[in-house]
C-alpha positions in Angstrom: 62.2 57.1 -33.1 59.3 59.0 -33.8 59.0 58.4 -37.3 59.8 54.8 -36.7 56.0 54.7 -34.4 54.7 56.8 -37.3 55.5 53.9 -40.0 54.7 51.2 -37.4 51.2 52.6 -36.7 50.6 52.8 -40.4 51.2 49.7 -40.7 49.2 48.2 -38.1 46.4 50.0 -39.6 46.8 49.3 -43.2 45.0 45.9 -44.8 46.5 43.1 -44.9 47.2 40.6 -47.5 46.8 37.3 -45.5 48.5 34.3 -47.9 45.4 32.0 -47.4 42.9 31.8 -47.5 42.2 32.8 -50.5 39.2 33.6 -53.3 39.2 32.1 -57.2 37.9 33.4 -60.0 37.7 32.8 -63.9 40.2 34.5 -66.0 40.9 34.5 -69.4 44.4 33.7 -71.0 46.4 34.0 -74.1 46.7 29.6 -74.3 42.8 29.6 -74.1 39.7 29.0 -72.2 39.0 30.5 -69.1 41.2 29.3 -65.6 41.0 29.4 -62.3 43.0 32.5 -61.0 43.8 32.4 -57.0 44.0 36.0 -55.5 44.7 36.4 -51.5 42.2 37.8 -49.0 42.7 40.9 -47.9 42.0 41.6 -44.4 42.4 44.8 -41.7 43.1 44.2 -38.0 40.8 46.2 -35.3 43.1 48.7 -33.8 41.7 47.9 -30.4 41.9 44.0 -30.2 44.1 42.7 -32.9 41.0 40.9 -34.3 41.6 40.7 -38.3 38.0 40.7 -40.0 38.0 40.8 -44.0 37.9 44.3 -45.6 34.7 43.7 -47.5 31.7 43.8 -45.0 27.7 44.1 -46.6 25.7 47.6 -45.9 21.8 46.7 -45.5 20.2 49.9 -46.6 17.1 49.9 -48.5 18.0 46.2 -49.8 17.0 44.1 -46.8 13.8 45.6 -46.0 11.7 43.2 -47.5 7.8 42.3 -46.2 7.2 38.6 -44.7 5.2 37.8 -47.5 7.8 39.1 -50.4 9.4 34.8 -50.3 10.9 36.0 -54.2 12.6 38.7 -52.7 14.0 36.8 -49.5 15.2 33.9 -51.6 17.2 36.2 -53.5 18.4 37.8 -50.6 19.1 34.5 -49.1 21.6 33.7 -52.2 23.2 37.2 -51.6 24.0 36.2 -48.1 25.6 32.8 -49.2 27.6 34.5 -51.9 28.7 36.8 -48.9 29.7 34.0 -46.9 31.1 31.5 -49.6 33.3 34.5 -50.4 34.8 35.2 -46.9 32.2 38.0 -45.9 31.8 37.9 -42.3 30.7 41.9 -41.0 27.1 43.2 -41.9 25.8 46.5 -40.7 22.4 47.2 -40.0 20.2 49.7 -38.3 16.4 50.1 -36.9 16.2 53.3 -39.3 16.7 50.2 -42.4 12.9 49.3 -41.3 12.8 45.1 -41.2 16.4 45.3 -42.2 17.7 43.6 -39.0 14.8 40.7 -38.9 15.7 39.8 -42.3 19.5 39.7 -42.1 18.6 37.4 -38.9 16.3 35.4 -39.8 18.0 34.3 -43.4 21.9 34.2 -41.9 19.8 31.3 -39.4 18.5 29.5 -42.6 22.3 29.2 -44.1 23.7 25.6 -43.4 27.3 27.0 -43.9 28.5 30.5 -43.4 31.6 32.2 -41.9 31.6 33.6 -38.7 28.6 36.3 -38.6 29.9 39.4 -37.1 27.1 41.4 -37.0 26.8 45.1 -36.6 23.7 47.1 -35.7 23.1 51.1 -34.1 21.2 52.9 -31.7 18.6 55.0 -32.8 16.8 56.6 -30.4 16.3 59.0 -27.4 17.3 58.3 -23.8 18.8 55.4 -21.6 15.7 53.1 -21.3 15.1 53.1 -24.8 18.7 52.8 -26.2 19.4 49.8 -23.2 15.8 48.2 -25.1 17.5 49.3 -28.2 20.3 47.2 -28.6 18.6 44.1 -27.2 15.6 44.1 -29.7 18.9 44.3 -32.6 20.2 41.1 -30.9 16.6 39.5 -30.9 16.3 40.2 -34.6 19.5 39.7 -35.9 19.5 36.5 -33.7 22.9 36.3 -32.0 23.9 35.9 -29.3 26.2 38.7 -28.5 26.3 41.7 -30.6 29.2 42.0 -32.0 29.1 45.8 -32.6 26.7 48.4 -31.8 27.1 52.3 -32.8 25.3 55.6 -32.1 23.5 56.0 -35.3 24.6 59.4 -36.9 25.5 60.9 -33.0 21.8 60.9 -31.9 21.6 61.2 -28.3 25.7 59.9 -28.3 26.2 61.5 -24.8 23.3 59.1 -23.2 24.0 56.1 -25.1 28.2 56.1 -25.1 28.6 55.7 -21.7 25.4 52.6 -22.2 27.8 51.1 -24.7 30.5 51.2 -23.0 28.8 49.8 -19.6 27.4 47.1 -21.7 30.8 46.1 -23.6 32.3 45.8 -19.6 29.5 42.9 -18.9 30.5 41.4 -22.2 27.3 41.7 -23.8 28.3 43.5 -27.0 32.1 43.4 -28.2 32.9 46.9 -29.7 31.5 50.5 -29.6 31.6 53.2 -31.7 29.7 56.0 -33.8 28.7 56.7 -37.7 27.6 59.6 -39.7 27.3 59.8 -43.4 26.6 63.8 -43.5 29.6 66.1 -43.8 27.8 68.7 -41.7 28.1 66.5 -38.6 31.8 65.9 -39.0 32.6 68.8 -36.4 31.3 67.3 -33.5 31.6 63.7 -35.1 35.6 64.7 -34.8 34.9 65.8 -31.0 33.5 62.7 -30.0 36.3 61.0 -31.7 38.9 63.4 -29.6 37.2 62.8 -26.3 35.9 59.2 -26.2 36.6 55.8 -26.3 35.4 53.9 -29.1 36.8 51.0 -31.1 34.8 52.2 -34.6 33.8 54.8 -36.4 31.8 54.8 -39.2 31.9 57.3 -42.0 31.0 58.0 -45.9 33.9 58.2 -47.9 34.6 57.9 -51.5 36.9 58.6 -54.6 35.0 61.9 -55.2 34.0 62.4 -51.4 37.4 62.5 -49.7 36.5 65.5 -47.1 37.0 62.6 -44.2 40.6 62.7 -45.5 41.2 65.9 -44.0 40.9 64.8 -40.0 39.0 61.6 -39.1 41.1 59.5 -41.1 44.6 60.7 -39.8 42.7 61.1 -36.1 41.1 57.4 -36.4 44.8 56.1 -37.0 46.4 58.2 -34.2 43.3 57.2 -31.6 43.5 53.4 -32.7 39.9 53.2 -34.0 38.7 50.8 -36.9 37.2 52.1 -39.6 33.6 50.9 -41.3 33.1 53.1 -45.0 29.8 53.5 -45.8 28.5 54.9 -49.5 31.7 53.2 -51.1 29.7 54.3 -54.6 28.4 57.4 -53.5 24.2 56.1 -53.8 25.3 54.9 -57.3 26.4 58.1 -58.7 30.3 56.7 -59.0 29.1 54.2 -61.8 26.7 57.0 -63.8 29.9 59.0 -63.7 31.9 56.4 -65.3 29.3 54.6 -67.8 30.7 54.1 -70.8 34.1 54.8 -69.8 36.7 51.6 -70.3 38.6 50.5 -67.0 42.4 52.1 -67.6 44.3 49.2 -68.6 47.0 49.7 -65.6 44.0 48.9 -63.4 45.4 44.9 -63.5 48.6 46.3 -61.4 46.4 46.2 -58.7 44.2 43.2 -59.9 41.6 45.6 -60.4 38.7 43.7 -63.0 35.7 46.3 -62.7 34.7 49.8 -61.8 33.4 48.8 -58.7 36.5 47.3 -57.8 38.5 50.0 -58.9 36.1 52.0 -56.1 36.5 49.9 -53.2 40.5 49.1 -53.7 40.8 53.1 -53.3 38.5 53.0 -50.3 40.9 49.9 -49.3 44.4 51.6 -49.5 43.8 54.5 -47.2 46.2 53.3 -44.3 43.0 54.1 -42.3 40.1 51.6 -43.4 39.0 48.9 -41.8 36.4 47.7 -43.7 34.1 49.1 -46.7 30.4 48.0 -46.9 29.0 48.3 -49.8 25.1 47.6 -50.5 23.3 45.4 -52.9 20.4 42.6 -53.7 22.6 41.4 -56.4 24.5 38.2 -56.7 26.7 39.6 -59.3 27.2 42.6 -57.7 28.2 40.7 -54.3 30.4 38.8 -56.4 31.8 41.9 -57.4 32.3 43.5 -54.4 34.3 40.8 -52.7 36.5 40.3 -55.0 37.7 44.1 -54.5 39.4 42.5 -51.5 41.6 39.8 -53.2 45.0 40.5 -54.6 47.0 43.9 -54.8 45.7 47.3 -53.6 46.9 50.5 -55.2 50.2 52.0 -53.7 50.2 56.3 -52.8 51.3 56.9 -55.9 49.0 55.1 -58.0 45.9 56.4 -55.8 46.8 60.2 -57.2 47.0 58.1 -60.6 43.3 56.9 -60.1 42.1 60.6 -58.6 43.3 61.9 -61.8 41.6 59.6 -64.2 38.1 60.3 -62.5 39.0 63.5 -62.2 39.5 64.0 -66.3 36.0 62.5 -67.0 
């Protein structure tokens, strides 16, 4: 009985391939030109509700901090968002630490005329009750929403004031979900003891295929506490794709509809059992492209994830 839970939860937690809808994309074959390839979504339920959000989310830092004046920059921006959208994007994460970060994402999510469902995500980052209470409605002001969907103590700071805020505020329905991020393996001591002793529906973490230190414990205690979780640096600041330049994408990559290296990233972050959601950063259209299609088709099984450890691991 016991190790029917244990395959049960991992299920539960694992992504899911949903059979529509589903993402096309231009592929080349043997009879000629370029066709129209259909892939499913792939989408993770959160532990907590049952909600199913899509596995690919959009990290804001250091690309949405543009000036009011900087229009190039925000158009551009703007055709990131709607390649977001278009693609089945739906969760962005934010922060007041991402300077106008929040204002932006708000302000140019407004100006689409068609978009999926904006779940937006946002942290506390600050000192003391007042403040994070202020806090979280100035992120609803600039992300312009109604309710926030999520809001998280930013990297534990002050987490024993503003938890019990979170929680208080999620009870009135004014935010949905709680949780708590980090992206520094020194904090993952007493980011693991906040995890034991409170209630939270996410946690957010950094973890990669060469950073896999969150393997060890929050993983495997996210999964047994029934908390979703959000995967920030996916590429490691960039420094997964300087490791691999020049390097050709192995060919058994297609056997789990793997086209690039930066799919070949995300699809590992994807088939730990744990993930909820990876959310990768960029002011790129063809690297948002990119990145959404990491979560169509196949993911790698256990086996072939020690197959793709080994690869990187022989560069």
């Amino acid at each position: 009985m016991k190790q029917r839970r244990e395959i049960l939860k991992t299920l539960c937690a694992s992504p899911l391939l949903m059979a529509m809808p589903s993402l096309s994309f231009a592929a080349e074959t043997g009879s000629g030109p370029e066709q129209s390839v259909k892939r499913p979504l792939i989408y993770s339920r959160i532990p907590s509700s049952g909600e199913k959000i899509p596995a690919i989310g959009m990290g804001s830092y250091q690309t949405f901090n543009v000036a009011p004046d900087e229009v190039a920059n925000k158009e551009n921006l703007s055709q990131v968002l709607a390649t977001f959208f278009n693609m089945h994007g739906c969760l962005i994460d934010s922060s007041p630490m991402y300077g106008r970060s929040e204002s932006v994402i708000g302000e140019l999510v407004g100006q689409l005329e068609e978009r999926q469902k904006f779940f937006a995500a946002s942290k506390v980052w600050t000192y003391g009750k007042e403040a994070g209470i202020k806090a979280v409605e100035t992120s609803r002001q600039r992300m312009q929403v109604e309710q926030m969907d999520l809001m998280q103590v930013h990297n534990l700071r002050d987490w024993q004031v503003h938890l019990p805020t979170l929680q208080s505020l999620k009870s009135e329905k004014k935010i949905r979900y709680t949780g708590i991020t980090t992206s520094f393996l020194g904090q993952y001591a007493d980011f693991e003891a906040v995890m034991k002793s409170q209630p939270l529906d996410f946690v957010q973490l950094n973890y990669n295929i060469k950073i896999r230190e969150a393997e060890r414990r929050l993983l495997p205690l996210a999964m047994d506490k029934g908390m979703a979780v959000i995967v920030n640096m996916p590429y490691e600041k960039g420094r997964l794709f300087k490791l691999v330049k020049g390097k050709a994408l192995p060919e058994w990559a297609k056997e789990f509809d793997c086209d690039s290296w930066g799919q070949y990233f995300l699809k590992f972050i994807l088939s730990h059992p744990a993930v909820t959601c990876a959310i990768p950063a960029t002011s790129k259209v063809k690297h948002m492209q990119d990145n959404m299609m990491a979560m169509t088709g196949r993911l790698p099984d256990a086996k072939m994830r020690q197959q793709m450890l080994a690869y990187i691991e022989d560069i």
